[in-house]
N, C-alpha and C positions, 0 to 999 in steps of 0.2 A: 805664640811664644815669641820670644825676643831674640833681636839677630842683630850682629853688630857688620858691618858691611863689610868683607875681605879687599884689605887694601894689596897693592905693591906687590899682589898675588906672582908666583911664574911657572910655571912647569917644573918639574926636579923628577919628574920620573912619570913612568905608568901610572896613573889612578893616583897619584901622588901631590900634592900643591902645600910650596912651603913659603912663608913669608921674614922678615929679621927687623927689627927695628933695636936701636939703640935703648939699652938698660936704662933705668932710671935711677940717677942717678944716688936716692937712698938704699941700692941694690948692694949686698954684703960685698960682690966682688963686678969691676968692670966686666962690660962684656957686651955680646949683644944675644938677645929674643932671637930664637930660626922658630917657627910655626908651620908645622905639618901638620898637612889632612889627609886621614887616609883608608879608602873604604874598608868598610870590615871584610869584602870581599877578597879583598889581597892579602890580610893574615888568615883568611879560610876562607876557599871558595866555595864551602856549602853555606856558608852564610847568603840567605836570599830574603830577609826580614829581618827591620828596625835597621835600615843600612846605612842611614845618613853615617857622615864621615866622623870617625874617631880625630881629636886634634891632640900635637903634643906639641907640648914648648920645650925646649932646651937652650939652656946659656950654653953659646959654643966658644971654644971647645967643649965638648962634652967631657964635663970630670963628675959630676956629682954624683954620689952613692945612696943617698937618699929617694925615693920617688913618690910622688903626690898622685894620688887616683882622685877626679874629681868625676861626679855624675850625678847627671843633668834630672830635672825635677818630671813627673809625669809629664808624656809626651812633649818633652823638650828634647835639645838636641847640644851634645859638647861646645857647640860654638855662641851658645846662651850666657857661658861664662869665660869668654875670654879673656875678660879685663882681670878678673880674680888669677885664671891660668900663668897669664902672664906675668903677674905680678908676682907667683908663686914661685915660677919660674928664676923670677929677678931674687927670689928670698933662700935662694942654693937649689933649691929640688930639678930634678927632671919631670916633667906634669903630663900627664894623660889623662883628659879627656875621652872617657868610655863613651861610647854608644850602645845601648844594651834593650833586651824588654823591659820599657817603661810606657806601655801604652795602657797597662791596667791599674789605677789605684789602690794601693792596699787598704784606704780606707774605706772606699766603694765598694770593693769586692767584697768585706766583711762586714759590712755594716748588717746584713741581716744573715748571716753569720755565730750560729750561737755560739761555735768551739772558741774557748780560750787561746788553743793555739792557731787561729786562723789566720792573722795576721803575720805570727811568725813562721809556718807552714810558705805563705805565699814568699814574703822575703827569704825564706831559706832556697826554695825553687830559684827565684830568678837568679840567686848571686852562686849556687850548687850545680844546678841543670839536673837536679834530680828529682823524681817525679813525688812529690809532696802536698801538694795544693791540687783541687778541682778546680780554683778559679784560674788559671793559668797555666799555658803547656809551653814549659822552657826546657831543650833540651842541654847538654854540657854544650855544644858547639855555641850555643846563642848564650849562654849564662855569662854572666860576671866574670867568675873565675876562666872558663874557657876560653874568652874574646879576651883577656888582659894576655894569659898565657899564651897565644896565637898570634899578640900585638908583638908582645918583648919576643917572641921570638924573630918574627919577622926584622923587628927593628936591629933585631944584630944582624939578619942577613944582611940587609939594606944596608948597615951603615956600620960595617965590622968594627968599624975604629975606636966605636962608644961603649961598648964592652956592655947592651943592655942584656946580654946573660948573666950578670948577677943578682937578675933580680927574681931569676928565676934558681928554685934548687935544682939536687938530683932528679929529681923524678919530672922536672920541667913543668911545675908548678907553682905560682907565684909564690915569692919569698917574704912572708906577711913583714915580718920583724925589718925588713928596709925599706916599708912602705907605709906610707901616711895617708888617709883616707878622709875625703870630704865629700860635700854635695846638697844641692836644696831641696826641700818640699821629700819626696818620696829617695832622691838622690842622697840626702841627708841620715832617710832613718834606714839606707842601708848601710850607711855610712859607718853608723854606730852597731849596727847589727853585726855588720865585718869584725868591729871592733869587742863585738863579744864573744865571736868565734872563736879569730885568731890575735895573738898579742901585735899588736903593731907600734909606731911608729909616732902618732898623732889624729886625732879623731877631729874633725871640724863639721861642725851640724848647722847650715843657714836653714834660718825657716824649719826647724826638724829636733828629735821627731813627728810627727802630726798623728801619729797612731795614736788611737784613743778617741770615744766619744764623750762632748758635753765637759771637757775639762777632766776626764778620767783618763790614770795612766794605763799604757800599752802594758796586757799583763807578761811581755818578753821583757820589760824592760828593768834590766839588772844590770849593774859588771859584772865581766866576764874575763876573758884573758886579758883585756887592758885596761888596767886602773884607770881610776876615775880622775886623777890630775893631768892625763892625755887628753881628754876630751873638753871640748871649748862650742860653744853655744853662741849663736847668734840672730834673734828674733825681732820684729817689729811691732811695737805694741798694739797695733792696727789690725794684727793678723788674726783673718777669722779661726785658726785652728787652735783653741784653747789647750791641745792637751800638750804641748810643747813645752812651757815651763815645766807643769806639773811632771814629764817626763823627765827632765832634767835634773828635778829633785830627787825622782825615782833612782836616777845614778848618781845621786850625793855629792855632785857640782857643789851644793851649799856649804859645804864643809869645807869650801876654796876660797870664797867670798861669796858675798852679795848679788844679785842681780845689777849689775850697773850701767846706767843710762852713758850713751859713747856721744848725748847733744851735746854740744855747748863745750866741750872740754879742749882745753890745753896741752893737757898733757897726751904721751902715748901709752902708759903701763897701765888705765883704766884700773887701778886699785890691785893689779894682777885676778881681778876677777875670769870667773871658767864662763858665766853669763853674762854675757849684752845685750843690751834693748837698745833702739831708737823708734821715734815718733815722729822721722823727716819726712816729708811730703816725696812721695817718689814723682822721676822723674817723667812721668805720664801726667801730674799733677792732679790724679784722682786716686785717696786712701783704695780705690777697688785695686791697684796694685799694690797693696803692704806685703803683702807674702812673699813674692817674687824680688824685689829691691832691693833686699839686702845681698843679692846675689847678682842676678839678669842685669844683660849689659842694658836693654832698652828700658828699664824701668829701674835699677839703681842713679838716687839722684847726684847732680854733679854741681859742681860752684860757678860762678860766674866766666872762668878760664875756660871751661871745659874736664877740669880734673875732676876725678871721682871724690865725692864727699868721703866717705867710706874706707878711702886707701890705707889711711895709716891705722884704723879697725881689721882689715884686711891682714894687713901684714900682722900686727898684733895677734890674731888669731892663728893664722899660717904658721907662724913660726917662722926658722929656718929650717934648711935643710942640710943642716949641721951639729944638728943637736944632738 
């Protein structure tokens, strides 16, 4: 998987490592980037699998009421998408980077898999911790929802000033409706599975969904508590997982606009389409990473400065977090 190298790293606590770089400067409000990492072990010490470190960004001060969940594609890790975090980050949100069970593919596990509902079985597990699927044994402590609500808690201990208990309700469970949800490859299609759960915020799908064989849609895939004008799509034409568009259609993106190519453009409102393609050579400079590019820091390509091609796609898709 892809690793972007931790610069200007320092200590800031126990198990804790935070970083800050100056906003860029198309960011809604001045400020600068703080970047924590921080194992899942210290928002629950029974966590002892899938431990790499949770990362979050925050524009500091910490005001923003909005929050962005991104998560990382099979067996990758939060810090695979820094550059997108960061820049989420710079777009209002506060951003967490989950680390979660993502070592099983749901496309793997169910390919010889006759039930309809296998694949929504499996994503219902990992993101619930309820025992649903044979292919995978995720309890609440390691689930999706478990490890967010464990994160925001701790993160108001740590850092009482930020006020991250509002992101959780009474019953000290994530608070869907102030949360926007992204992610690539498998991170993606929980992304939107969230999104069919519970009503959120903002759905952002790189590379995703990939459920589905041979170009056939994922039979979970419908709207659900979040209309279809929250959710925004962003693919490579390159990518061997065909059922992505046809997913997309499944949730009547087309009725937003077109599928629209983000090459060669001028402009930033890409036609306000909910679909993006590109056909850029990723930054491996071999199509065998098209999947991973529109997201991963080591394989999204970059221009001749160093800047992300993709950035101002990025932000288009992100939104703010002020909406």
């Amino acid at each position: 998987m892809y690793r972007m190298p931790l610069l200007l790293a320092l200590v800031a606590g126990p198990g804790l490592l935070a970083t800050t770089a100056c906003a860029d400067s198309q960011s809604p409000d001045a400020g600068s980037i703080e970047e924590r990492r921080l194992s899942p072990a210290l928002a629950n010490p029974r966590v002892v699998r899938w431990t790499d470190d949770h990362v979050v960004w925050v524009q500091v001060p910490a005001r923003a009421t909005q929050l962005m969940l991104l998560l990382p594609g099979t067996n990758g890790q939060p810090d695979n998408g820094s550059s997108v975090g960061r820049i989420a980050a710079e777009q209002g949100y506060r951003v967490i980077g989950l680390m979660y069970a993502d070592d099983v593919a749901v496309v793997t596990a169910c390919v010889s898999d006759p039930s309809p509902l296998c694949m929504e079985n499996v994503r219902a597990e990992i993101i619930q911790g309820s025992d649903q699927s044979s292919h995978v044994s995720v309890d609440r402590d390691n689930s999706i929802d478990g490890r967010l609500a464990d994160l925001l808690r701790y993160l108001d201990q740590r850092f009482p000033g930020e006020d991250w208990d509002q992101f959780l309700d009474s019953n000290g469970e994530p608070r869907w409706n102030r949360i926007a949800v992204g992610g690539l490859s498998q991170g993606g299609g929980h992304a939107a599975f969230i999104g069919k759960l519970r009503q959120v915020v903002r759905v952002v799908m790189f590379g995703a969904p990939a459920d589905g064989y041979n170009g056939q849609v994922a039979p979970w895939m419908q709207v659900g508590a979040t209309p279809a004008n929250r959710y925004f799509g962003f693919r490579h034409a390159r990518d061997p997982f065909t059922s992505i568009e046809p997913n997309w259609m499944a949730l009547g993106l087309q009725s937003l606009g077109p599928v629209t190519s983000v090459d060669g453009r001028s402009d930033s409102s890409f036609g306000e389409s909910h679909m993006l393609i590109t056909d850029a050579m990723p930054a491996t400079g071999t199509f065998e990473h098209a999947h991973p590019s529109v997201f991963a820091d080591g394989a999204t390509p970059r221009r001749g400065d160093g800047s992300f091609l993709f950035e101002v796609v990025w932000r288009y898709l992100l939104g703010t977090g002020r909406e």
